[in-house]
DSSP file (Angstrom, degrees, kcal/mol; ACC not computed):
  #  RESIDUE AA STRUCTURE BP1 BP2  ACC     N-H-->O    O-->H-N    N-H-->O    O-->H-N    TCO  KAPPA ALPHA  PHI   PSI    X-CA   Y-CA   Z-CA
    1    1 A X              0   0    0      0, 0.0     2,-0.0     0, 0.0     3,-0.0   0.000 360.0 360.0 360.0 133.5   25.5   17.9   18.0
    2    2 A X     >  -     0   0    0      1,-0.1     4,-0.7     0, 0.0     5,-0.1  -0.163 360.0-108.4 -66.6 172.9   25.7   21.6   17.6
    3    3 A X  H >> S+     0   0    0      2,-0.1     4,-1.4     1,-0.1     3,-1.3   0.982 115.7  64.6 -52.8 -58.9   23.4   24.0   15.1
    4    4 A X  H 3> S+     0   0    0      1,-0.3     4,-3.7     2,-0.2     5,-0.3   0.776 105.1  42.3 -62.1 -40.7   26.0   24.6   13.0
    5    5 A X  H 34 S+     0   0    0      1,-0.3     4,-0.3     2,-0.2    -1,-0.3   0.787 110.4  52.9 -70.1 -16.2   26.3   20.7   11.9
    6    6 A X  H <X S+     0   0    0     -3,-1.3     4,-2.5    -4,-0.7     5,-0.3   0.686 110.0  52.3 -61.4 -33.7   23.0   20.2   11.7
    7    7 A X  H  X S+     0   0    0     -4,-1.4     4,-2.5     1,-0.3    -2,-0.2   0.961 109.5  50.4 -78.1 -46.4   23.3   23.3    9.3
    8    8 A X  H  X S+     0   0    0     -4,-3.7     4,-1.7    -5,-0.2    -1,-0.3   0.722 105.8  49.1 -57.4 -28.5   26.0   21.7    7.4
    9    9 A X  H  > S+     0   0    0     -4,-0.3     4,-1.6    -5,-0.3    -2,-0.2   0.776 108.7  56.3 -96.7 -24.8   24.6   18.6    6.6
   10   10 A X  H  X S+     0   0    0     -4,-2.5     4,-2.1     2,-0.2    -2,-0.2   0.984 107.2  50.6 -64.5 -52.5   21.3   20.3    5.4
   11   11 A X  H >X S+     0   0    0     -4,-2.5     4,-1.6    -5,-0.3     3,-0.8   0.941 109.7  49.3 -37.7 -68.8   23.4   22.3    3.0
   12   12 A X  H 3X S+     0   0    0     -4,-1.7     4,-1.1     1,-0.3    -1,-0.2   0.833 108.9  54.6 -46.2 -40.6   25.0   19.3    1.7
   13   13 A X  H 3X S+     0   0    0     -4,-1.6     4,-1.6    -5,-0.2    -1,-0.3   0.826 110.4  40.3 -80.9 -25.0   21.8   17.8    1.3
   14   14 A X  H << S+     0   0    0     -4,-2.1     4,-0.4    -3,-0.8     5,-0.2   0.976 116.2  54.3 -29.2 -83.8   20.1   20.8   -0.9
   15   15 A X  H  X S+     0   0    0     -4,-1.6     4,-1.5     1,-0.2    -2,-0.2   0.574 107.1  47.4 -45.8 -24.5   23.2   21.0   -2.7
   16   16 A X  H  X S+     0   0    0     -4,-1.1     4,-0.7    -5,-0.3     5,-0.2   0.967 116.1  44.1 -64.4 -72.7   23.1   17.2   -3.6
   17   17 A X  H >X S+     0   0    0     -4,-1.6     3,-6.4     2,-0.2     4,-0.9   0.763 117.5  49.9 -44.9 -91.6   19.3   17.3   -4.7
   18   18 A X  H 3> S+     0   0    0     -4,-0.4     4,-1.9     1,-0.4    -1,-0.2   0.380 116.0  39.7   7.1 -73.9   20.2   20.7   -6.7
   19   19 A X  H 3< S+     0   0    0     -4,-1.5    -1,-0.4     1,-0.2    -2,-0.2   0.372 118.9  46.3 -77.1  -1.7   22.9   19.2   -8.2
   20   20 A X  H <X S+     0   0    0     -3,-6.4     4,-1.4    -4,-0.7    -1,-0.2   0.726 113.5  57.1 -95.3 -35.9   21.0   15.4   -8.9
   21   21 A X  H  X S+     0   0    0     -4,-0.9     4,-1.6    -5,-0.2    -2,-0.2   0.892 109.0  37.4 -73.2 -44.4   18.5   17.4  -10.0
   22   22 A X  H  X S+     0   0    0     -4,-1.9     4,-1.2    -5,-0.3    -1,-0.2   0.791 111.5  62.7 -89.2  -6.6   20.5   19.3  -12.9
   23   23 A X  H  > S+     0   0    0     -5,-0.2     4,-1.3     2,-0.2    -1,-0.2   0.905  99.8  44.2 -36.6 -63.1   22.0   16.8  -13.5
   24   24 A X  H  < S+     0   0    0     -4,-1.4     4,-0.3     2,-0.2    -2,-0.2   0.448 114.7  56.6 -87.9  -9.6   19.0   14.5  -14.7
   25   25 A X  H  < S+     0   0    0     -4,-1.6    -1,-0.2     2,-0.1    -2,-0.2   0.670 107.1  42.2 -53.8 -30.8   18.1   17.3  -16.4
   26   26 A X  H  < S+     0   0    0     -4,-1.2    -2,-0.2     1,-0.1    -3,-0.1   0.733 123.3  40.9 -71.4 -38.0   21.3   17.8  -18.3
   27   27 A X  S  < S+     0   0    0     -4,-1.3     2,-0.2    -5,-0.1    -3,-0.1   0.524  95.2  79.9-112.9 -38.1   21.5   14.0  -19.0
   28   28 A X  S    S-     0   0    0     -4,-0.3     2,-0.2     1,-0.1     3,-0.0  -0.579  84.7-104.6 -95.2 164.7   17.8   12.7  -19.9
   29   29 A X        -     0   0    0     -2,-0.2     2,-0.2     1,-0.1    -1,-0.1  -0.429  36.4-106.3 -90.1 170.9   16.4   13.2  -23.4
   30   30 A X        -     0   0    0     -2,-0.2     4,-0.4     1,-0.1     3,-0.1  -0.593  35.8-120.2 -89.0 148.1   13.7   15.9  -23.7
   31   31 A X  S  > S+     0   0    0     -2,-0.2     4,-1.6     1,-0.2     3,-0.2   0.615 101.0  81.8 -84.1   5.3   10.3   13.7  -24.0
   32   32 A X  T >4 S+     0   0    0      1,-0.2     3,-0.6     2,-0.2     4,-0.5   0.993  97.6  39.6 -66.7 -68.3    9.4   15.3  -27.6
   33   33 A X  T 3> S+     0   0    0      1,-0.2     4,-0.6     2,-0.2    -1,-0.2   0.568 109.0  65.2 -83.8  19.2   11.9   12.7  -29.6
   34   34 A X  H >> S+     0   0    0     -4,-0.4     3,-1.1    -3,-0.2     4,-0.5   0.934 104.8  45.4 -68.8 -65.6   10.6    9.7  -27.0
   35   35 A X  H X< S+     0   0    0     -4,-1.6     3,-1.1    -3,-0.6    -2,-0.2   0.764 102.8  63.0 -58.8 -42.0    7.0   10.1  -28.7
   36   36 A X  H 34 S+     0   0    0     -4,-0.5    -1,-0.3     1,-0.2    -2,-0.2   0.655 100.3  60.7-102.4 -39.9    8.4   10.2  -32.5
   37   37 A X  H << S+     0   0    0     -3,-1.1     2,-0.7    -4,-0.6    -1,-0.2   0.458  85.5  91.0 -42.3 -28.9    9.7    6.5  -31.9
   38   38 A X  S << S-     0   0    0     -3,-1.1    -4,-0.0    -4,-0.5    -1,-0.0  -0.819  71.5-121.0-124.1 147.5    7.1    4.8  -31.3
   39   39 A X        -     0   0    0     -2,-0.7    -1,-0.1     1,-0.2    -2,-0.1   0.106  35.3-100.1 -99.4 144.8    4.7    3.0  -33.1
   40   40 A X        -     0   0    0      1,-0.1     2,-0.3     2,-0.0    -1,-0.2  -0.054  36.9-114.9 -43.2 157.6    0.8    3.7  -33.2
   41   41 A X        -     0   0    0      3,-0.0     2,-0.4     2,-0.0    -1,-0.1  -0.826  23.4-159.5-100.5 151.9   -1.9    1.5  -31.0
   42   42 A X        -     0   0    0     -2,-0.3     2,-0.5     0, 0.0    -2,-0.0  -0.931  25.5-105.8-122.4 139.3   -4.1   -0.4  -32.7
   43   43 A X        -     0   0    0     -2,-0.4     2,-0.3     3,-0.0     3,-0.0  -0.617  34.2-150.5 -82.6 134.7   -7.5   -1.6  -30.9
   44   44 A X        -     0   0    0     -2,-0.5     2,-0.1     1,-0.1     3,-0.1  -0.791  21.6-115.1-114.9 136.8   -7.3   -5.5  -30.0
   45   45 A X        -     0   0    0     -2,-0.3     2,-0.2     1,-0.1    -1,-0.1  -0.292  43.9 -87.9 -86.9 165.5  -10.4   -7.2  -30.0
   46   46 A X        -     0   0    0     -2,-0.1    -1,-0.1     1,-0.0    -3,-0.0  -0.425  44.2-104.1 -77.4 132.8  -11.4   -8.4  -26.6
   47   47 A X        -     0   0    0     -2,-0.2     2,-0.3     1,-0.1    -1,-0.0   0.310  38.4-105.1 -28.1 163.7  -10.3  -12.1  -25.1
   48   48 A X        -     0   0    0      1,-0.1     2,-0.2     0, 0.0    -1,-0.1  -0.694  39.7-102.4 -74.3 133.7  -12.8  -15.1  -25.0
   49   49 A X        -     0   0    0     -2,-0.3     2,-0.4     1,-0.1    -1,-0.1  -0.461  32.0-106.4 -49.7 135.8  -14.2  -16.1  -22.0
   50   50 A X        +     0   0    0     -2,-0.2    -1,-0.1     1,-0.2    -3,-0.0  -0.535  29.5 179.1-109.0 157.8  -13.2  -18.7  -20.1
   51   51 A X        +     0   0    0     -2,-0.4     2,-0.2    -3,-0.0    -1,-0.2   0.326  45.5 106.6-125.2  12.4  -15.3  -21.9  -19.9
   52   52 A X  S    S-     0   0    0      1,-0.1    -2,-0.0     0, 0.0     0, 0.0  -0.568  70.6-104.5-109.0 175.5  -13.4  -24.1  -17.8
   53   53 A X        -     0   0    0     -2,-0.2     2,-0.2     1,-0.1    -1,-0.1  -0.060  29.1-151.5 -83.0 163.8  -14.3  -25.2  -13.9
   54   54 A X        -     0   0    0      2,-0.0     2,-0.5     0, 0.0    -1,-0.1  -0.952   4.5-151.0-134.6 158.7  -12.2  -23.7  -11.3
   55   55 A X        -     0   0    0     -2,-0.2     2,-0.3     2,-0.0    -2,-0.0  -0.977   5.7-145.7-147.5 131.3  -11.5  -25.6   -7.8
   56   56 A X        -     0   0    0     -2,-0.5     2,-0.6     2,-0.0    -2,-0.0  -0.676   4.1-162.0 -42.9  94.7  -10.9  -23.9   -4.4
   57   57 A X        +     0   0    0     -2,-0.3     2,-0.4     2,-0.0    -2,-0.0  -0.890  23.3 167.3-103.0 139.7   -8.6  -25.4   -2.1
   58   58 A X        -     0   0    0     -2,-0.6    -2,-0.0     0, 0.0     0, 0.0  -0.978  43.8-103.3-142.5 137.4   -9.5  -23.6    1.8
   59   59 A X        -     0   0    0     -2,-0.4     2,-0.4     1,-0.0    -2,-0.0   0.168  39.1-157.6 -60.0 171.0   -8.0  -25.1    4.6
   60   60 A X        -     0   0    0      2,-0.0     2,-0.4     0, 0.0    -1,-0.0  -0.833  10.5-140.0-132.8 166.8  -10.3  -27.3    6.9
   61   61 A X        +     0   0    0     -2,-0.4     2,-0.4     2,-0.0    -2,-0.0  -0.838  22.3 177.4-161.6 119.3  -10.3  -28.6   10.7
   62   62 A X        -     0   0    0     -2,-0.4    -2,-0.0     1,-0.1     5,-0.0  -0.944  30.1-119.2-120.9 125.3  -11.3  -32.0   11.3
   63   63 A X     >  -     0   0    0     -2,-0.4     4,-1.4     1,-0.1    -1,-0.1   0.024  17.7-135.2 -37.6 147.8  -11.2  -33.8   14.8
   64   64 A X  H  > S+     0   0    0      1,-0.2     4,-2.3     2,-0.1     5,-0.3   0.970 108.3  58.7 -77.8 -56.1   -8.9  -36.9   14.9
   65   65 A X  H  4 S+     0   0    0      2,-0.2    -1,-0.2     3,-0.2    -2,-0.1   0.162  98.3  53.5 -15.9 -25.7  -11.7  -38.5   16.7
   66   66 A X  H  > S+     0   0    0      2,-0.1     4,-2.8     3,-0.1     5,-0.4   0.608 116.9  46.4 -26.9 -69.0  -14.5  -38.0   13.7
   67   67 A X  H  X S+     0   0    0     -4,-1.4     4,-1.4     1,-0.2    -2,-0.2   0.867 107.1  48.7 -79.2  -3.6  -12.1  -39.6   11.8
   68   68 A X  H  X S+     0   0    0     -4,-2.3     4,-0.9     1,-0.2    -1,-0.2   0.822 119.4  48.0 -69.5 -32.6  -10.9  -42.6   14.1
   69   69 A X  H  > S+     0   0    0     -3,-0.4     4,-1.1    -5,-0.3     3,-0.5   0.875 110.6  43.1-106.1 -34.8  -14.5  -43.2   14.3
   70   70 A X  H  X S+     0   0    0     -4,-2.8     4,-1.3     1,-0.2    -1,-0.2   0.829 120.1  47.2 -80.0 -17.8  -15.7  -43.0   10.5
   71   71 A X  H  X S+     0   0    0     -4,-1.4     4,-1.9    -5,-0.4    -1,-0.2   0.715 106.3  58.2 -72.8 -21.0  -12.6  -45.1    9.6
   72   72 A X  H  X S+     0   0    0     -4,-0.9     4,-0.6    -3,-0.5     3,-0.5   0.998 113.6  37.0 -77.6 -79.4  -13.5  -47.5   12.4
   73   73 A X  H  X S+     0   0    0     -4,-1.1     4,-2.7     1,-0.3     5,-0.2   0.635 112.6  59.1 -43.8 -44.1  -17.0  -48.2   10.8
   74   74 A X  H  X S+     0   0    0     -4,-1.3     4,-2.7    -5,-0.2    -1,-0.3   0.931 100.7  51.8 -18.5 -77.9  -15.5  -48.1    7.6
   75   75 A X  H >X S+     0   0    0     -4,-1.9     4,-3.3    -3,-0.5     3,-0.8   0.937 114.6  50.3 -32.2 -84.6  -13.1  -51.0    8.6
   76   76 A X  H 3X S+     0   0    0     -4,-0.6     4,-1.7     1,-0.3    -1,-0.2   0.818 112.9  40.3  -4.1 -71.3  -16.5  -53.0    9.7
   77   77 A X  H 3< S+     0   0    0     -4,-2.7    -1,-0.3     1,-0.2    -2,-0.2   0.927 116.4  47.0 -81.0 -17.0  -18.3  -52.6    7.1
   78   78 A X  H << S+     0   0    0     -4,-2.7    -2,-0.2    -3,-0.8    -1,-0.2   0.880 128.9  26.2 -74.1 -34.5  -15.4  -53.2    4.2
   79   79 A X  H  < S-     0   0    0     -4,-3.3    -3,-0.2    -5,-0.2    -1,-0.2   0.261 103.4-118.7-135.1  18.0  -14.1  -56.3    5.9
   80   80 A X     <        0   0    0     -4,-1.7    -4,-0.2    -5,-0.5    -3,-0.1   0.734 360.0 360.0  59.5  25.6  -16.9  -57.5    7.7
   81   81 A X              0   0    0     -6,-0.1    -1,-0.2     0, 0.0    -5,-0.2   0.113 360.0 360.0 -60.7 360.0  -14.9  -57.0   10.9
């Protein structure tokens, strides 16, 4: 690439913003009648607390072994195995 295109494509790109820019000036309302529209705040009194349980799920890692062996004993004692 030469200077010159480099030079050109900057230009284009100024001239773009410029022109996006007066644009969106031309084009948007002014914010004075935005504010005239809209209706007063009123203060809202603050939520209730909440009073019910919450439950966690976090993942776990259990040997297969711990459980072959606490099902094993299980077995035993449930069916007299």
């Amino acid at each position: 690439m030469n200077i010159r295109t480099i030079l050109v494509g900057a230009f284009v790109v100024v001239i773009a913003f410029i022109g996006a820019s007066a644009l969106l000036n031309l084009l948007w309302p002014a914010t004075t009648p935005l504010q005239q529209g809209r209706p007063a705040l009123v203060a809202v009194p603050p939520l209730q607390p909440l009073t019910g349980t919450s439950t966690v799920l976090a993942p776990a890692a259990i040997a297969l072994g711990a459980i072959r062996e606490l099902t094993g004993r299980a077995t035993f004692r449930l069916y007299g195995l």
